[in-house]
C-alpha positions in Angstrom: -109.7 21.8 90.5 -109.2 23.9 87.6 -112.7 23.9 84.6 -112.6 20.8 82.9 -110.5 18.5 84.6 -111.4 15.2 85.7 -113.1 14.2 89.0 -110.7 12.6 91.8 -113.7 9.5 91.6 -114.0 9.3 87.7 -109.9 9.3 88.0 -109.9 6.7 90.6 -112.5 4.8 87.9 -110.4 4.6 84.8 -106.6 4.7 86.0 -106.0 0.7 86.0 -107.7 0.7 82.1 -104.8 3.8 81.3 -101.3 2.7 79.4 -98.2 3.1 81.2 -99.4 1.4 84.2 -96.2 0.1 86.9 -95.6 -3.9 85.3 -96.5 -3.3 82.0 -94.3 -2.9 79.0 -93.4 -0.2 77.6 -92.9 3.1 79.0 -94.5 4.2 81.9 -97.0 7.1 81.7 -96.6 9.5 84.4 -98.2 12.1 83.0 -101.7 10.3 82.5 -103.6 12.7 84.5 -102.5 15.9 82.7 -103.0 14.1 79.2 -106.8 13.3 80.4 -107.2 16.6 81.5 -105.6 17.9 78.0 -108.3 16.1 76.4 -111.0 17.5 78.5 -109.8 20.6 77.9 -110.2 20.0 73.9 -113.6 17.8 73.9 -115.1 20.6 76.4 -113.7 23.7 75.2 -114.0 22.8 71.3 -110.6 24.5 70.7 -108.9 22.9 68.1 -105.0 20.5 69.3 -103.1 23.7 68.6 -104.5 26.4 70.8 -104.2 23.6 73.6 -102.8 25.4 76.7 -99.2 25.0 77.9 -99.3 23.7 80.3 -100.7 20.7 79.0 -97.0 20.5 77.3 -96.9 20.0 73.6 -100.2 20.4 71.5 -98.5 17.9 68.9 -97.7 14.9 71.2 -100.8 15.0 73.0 -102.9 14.8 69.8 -100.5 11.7 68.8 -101.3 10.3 71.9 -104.9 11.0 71.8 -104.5 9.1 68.0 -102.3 6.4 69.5 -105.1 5.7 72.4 -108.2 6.0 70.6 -106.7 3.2 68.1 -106.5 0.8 70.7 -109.3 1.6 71.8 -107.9 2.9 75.2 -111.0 5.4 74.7 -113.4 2.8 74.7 -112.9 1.3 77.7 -112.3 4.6 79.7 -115.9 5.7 78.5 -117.9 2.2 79.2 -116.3 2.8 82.8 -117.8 5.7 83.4 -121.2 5.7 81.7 -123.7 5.6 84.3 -126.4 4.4 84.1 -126.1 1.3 83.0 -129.1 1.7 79.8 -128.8 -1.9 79.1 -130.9 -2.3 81.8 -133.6 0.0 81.5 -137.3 -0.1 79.7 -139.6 2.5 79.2 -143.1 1.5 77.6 -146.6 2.9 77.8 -147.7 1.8 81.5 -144.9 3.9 82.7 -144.7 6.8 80.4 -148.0 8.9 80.1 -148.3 11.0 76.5 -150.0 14.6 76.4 -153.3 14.5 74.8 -151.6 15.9 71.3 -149.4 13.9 71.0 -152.0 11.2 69.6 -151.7 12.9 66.6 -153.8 14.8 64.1 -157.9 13.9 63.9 -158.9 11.7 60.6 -160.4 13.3 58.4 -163.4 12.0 56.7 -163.6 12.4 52.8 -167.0 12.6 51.5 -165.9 12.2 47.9 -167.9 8.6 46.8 -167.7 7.9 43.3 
């Protein structure tokens, strides 16, 4: 597995939420993988499209694709699949979560100016 390419279980995760799938219409996506990893590659890297490495193919059409995804909200559903854990769930509050002494805050201090 080359730097920044996508687990075989975070693959395994989001491939029935991908375009292209076998039954559906249009064309078929074979290529879904190497796009993903593409992506990777840019949101990891912070290269900009056009110094995207060949062998990704075409700099161009995987940005267009990237565009074409994240307006119908391909994106969205390939992240709430693998955001772990589940936040919704969680709660934090005082009898769980101990503060350090200084983080009470600066002392009062007492003004003796009385008019």
């Amino acid at each position: 597995m080359r730097r920044y390419e996508i687990t075989e279980q975070e693959w395994t995760k989001i491939t029935p939420l991908l375009p292209g799938q076998a039954g559906s219409a249009g064309r078929k996506a074979l290529d879904n993988r190497l796009f993903i990893n593409a992506v990777l590659w840019i949101a990891r890297s912070g290269a900009p499209w056009r110094d995207l490495p060949e062998r990704f193919g075409n700099w161009n059409s995987n940005y267009r694709r990237f565009r074409r995804w994240a307006q119908a909200g391909v994106w969205k559903q390939v992240f709430d699949a693998l955001q772990e854990p589940d936040l919704d769930w969680v709660m934090i509050d005082s009898t769980t979560v101990r503060a350090h002494q200084q983080a009470a805050g600066q002392k009062k201090v007492v003004s003796s100016n009385k008019h």
